[in-house]
C-alpha positions in Angstrom: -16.4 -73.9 -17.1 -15.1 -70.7 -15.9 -17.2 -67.8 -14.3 -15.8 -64.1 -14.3 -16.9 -61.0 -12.0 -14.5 -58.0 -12.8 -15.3 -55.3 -10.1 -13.1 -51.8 -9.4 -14.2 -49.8 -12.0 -15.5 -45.8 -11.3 -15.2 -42.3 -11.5 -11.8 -40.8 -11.8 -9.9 -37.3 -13.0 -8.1 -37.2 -15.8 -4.5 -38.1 -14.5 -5.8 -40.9 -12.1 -5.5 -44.6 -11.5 -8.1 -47.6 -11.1 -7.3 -51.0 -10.4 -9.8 -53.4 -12.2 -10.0 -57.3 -10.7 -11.2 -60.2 -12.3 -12.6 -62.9 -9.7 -12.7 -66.2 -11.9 -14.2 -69.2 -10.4 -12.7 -73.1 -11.2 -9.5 -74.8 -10.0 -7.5 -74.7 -13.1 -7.3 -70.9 -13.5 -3.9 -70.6 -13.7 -3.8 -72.5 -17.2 -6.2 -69.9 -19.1 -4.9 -67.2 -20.6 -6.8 -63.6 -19.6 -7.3 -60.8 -21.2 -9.2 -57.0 -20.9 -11.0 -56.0 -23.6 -13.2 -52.6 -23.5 -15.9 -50.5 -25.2 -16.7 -47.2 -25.5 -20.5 -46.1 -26.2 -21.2 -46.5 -29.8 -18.3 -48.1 -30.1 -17.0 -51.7 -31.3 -15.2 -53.9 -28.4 -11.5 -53.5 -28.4 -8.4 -55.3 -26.9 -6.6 -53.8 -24.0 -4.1 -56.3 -22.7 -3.7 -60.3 -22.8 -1.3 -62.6 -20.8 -0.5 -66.3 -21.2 -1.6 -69.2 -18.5 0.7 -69.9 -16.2 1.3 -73.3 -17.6 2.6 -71.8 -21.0 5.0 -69.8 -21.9 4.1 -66.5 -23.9 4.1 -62.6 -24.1 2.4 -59.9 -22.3 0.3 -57.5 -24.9 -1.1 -54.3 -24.9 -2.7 -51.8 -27.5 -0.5 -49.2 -28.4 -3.4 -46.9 -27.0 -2.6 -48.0 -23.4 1.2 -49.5 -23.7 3.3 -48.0 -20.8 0.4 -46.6 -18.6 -2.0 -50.3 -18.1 -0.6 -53.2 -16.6 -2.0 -57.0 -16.5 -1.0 -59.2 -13.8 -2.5 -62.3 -12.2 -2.8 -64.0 -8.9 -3.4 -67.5 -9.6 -3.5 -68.3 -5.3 -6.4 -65.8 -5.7 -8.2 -66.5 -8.8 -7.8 -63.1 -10.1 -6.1 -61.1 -12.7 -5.9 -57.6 -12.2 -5.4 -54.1 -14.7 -4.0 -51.7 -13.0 -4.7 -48.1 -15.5 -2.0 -45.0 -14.4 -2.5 -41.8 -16.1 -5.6 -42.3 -17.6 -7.4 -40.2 -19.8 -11.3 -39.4 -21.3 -11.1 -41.6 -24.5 -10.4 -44.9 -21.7 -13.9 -44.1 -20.8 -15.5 -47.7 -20.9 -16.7 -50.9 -19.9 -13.9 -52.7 -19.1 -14.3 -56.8 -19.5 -11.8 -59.5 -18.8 -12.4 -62.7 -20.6 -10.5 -66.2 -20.2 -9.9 -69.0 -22.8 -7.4 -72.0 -22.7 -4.5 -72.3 -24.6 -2.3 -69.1 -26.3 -3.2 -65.3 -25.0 -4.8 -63.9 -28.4 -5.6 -60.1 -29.5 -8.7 -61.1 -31.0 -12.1 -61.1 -28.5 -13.7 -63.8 -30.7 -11.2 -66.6 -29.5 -12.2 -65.9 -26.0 -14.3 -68.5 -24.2 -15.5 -66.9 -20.7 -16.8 -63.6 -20.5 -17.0 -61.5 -17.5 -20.4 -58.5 -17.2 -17.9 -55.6 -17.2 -17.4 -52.9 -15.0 -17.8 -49.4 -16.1 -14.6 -47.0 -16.3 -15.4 -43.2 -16.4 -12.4 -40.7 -16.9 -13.4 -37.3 -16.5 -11.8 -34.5 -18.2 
């Protein structure tokens, strides 16, 4: 069982950065592969980025939307995996979630196990 709490999200200008954080609980972190997925009011969720568990090897992705100005990473001595957002824009307006699940890092939110409650990410114009 894995427990999620993402925290970091806000207010920010077009132009600006946010770090989001992901605070998973459980001693075997490290093996699940992570990933942010978001949604926009009146919107369906969407992926943002995925990376393997440390124990596997595997690839990095991101949307197309967000490729070059989002970055996942993950502390494993901390528990946490992190999205750091550069130049963001209005249509990133969301609630960010990050969301866990053992074995490959996967595009699609329905093979995720562990859900975190979001955070909300507002990008004014």
């Amino acid at each position: 069982q894995v427990q999620l709490v993402e925290s970091g999200g806000g207010l920010v200008q077009a132009g600006g950065s946010l770090r989001l954080s992901c605070a998973a609980s459980g001693r075997t972190f490290s093996r699940y592969a992570m990933g942010w997925f978001r949604q926009a009011t009146g919107k369906e969720r969407e992926f943002v980025a995925a990376m393997p568990g440390s124990w596997n090897r595997g690839n990095t992705y991101y949307a197309d939307s967000v490729k070059g100005r989002f970055t996942i990473s993950r502390d494993n001595a901390k528990n946490t995996v992190y999205l750091q957002m550069n130049s963001l824009k209005p249509e990133d307006t969301a609630i960010y979630y990050c969301a866990a699940r053992e074995g490959s890092e996967k595009f699609n939110q329905y093979e995720y196990d562990y859900w975190g409650q979001g955070t909300q990410v507002t990008v004014s114009s």
